[in-house]
C-alpha positions as CSV (number, residue, x, y, z in Angstrom):
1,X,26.7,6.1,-4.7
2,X,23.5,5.3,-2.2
3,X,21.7,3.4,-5.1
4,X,24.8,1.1,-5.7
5,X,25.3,0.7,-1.6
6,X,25.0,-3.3,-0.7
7,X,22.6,-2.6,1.7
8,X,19.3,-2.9,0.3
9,X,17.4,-0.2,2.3
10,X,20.1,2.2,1.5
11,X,19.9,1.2,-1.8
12,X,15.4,1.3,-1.9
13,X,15.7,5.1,-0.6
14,X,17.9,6.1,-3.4
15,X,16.0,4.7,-5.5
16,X,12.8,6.6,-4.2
17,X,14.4,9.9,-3.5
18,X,15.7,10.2,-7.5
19,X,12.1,9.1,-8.3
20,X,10.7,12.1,-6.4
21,X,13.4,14.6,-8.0
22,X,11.8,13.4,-11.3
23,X,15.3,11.6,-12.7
24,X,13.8,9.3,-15.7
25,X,17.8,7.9,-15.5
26,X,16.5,5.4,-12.8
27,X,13.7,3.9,-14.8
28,X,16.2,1.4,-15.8
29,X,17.4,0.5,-12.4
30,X,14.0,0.2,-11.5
31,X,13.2,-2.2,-14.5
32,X,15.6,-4.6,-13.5
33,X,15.0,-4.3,-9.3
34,X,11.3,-5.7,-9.8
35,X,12.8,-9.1,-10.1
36,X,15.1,-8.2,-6.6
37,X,14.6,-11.2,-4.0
38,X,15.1,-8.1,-1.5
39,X,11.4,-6.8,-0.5
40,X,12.9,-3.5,0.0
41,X,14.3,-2.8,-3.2
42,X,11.1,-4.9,-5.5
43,X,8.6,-2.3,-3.6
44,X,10.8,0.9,-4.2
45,X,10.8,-0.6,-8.4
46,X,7.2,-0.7,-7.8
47,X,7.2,2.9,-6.5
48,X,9.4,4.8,-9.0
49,X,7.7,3.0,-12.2
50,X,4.2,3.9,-11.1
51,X,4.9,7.5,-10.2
52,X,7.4,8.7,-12.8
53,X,7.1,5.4,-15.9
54,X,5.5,6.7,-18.7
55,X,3.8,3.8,-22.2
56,X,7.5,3.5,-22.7
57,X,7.9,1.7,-19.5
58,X,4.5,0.1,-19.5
59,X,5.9,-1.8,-22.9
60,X,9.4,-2.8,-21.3
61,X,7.6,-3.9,-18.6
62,X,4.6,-5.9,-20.1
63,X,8.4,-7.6,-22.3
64,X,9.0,-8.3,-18.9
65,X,5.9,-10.5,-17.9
66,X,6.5,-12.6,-20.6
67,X,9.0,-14.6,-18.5
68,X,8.2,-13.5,-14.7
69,X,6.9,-15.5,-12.2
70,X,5.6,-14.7,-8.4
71,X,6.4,-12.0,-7.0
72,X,8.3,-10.7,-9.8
73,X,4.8,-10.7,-11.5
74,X,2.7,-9.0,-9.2
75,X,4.7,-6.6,-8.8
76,X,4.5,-6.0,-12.6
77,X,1.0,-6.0,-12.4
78,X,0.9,-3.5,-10.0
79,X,3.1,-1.2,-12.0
80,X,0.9,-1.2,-15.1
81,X,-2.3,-1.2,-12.8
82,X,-0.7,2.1,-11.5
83,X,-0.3,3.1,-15.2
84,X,-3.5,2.6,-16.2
85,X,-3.2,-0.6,-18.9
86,X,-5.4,-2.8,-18.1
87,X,-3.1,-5.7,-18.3
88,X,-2.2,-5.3,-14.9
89,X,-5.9,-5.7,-12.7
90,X,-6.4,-8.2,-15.1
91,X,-3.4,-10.2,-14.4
92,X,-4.2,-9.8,-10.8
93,X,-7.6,-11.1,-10.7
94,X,-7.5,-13.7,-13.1
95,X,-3.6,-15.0,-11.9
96,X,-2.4,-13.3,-8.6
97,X,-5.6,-13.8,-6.8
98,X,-5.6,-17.7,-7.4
99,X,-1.7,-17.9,-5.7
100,X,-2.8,-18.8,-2.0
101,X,0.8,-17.0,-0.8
102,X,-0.5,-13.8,-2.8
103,X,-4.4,-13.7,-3.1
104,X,-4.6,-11.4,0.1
105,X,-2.3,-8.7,-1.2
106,X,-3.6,-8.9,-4.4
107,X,-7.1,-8.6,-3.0
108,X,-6.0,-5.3,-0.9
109,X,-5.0,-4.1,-4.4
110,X,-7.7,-4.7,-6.1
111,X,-10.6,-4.0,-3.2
112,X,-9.9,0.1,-3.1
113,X,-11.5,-0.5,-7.0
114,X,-13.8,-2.1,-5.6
115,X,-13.4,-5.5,-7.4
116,X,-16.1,-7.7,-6.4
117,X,-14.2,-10.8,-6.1
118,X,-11.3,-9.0,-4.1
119,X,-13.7,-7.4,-1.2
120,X,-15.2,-11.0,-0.5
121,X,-11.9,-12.5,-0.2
122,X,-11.3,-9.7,2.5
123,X,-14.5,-10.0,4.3
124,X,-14.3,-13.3,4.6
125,X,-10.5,-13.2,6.4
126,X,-11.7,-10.0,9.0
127,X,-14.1,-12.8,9.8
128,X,-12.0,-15.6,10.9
129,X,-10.6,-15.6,14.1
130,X,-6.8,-14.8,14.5
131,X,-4.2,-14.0,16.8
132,X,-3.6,-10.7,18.8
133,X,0.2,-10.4,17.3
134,X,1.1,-7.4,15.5
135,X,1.8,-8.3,12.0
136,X,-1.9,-10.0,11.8
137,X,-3.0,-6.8,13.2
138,X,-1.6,-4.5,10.6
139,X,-2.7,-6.8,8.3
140,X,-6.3,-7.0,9.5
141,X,-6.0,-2.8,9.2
142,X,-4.7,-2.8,6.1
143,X,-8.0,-5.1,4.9
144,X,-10.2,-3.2,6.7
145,X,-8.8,0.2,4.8
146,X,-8.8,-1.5,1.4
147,X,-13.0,-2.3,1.9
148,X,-13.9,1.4,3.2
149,X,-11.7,2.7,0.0
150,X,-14.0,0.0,-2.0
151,X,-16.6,1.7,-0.7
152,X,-17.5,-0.7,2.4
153,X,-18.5,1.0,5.0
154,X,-19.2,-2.0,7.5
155,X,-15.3,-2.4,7.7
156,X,-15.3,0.7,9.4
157,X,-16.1,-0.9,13.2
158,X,-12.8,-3.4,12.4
159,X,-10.8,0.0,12.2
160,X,-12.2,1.5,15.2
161,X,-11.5,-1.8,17.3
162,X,-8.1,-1.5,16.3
163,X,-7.6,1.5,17.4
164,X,-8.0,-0.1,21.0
165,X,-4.8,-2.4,20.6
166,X,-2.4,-2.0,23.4
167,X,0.3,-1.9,20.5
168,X,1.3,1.6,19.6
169,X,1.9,0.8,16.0
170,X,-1.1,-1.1,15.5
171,X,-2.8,2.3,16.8
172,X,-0.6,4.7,14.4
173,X,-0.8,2.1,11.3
174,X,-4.7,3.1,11.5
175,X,-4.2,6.7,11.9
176,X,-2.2,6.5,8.4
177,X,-5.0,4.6,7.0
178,X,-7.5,7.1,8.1
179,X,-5.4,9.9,6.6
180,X,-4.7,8.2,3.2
181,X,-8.4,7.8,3.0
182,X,-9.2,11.3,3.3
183,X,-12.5,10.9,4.1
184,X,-14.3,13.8,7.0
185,X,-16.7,10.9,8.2
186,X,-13.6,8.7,9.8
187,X,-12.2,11.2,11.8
188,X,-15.3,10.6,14.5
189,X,-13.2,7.0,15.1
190,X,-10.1,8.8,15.8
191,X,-10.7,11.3,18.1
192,X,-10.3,9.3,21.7
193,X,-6.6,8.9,19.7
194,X,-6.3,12.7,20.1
195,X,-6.0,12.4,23.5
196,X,-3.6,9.3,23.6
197,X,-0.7,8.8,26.1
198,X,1.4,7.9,23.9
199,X,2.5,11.0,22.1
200,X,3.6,9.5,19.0
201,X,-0.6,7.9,18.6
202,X,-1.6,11.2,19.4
203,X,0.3,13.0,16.6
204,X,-0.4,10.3,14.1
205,X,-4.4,11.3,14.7
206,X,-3.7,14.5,14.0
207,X,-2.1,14.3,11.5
208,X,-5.1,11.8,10.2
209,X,-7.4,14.7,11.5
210,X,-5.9,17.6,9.2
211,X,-5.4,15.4,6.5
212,X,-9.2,14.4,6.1
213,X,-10.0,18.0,5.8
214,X,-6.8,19.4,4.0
215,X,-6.2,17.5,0.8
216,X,-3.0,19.2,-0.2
217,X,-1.8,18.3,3.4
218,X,-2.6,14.4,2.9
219,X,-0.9,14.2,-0.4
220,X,2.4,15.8,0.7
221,X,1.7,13.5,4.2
222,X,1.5,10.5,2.4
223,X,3.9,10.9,-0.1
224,X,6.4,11.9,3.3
225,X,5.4,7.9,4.2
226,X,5.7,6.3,1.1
């Protein structure tokens, strides 16, 4: 009943929570939500396919990119990217990455492989100068992530100053970076977090704390997020 609800967020979480009990029933649900205009719903497509599609759905949806477009296309990409045909990362580099409206996203995809191409595009935006508003600073976190997963270790100080925002969720969005990295090194940059005011900044480095040390602890934390 939740996957047929009108509201689309209702409808997303269905979708997610029958991917995580493992109910193949959805794939097709998911097939045809890609092309949603609601964000909600396209993202949750993109989430059930890559965690529970198998070659079946990487055909149906490579039938699919015959005719998509936009959006509808990336997220196709992404889907067979997350199942392994190479279709996908090449469809993002040579097509997504040329779209001014997606190059950035695509490059956050393609930077934590570290894609040559897609970690210049990101160094090159930390480096312009922008506005202290909070979806440019999520943003700027989320570019800054995608380098150190590439393997770009001088994207690290763009965290840490981050981590100094007076927004809250600026300072949590990084913590949840940190953790989905899992790396032992970056839990140096969070510790002044530890001792945040804010309680909820100082459980989300905590969190980011056990779960660079404890991998089975990050993959159930992150999968908890997604």
């Amino acid at each position: 009943r939740r996957l047929r609800d009108r509201r689309a967020d209702v409808a997303a979480a269905a979708m997610k929570a029958l991917a995580r009990l493992g109910n193949k029933d959805i794939i097709p649900v998911a097939l045809a939500s890609l092309s949603e205009r609601s964000p909600e719903k396209g993202e949750a497509a993109v989430f059930v396919l890559s965690r529970i599609g198998d070659t079946q759905t990487a055909d149906e949806v490579k039938l699919l990119l015959r005719t998509a477009e936009g959006t509808t296309r990336f997220r196709a990409a992404r889907v067979l990217s997350a199942l392994k045909a190479p279709e996908g990362d090449q469809i993002i580099r040579d097509e997504i990455m040329e779209l001014p409206t997606l190059q950035v996203e695509a490059a956050l995809v393609l930077a934590r492989q570290s894609d040559v191409k897609a970690m210049r595009i990101l160094r090159e935006r930390l480096l312009r100068r922008y506005d202290e508003v909070e979806s440019t600073l999520l943003l700027r976190a989320r570019m800054a992530a995608a380098l150190v997963a590439g393997g770009d270790r001088t994207a690290v100080p763009a965290l840490q100053g981050l981590l100094r925002s007076d927004l809250s969720s600026v300072q949590k969005q990084v913590c949840r970076l940190v953790a989905e990295l899992g790396s032992r090194s970056m839990v140096t940059i969070i510790q002044p977090s530890l001792e945040s005011n804010d309680p909820e900044v100082a459980v989300a480095a905590a969190q980011a704390a056990l779960a660079s040390v404890n991998p089975d602890f990050r993959k159930r934390l992150v999968e908890w997020w997604q």
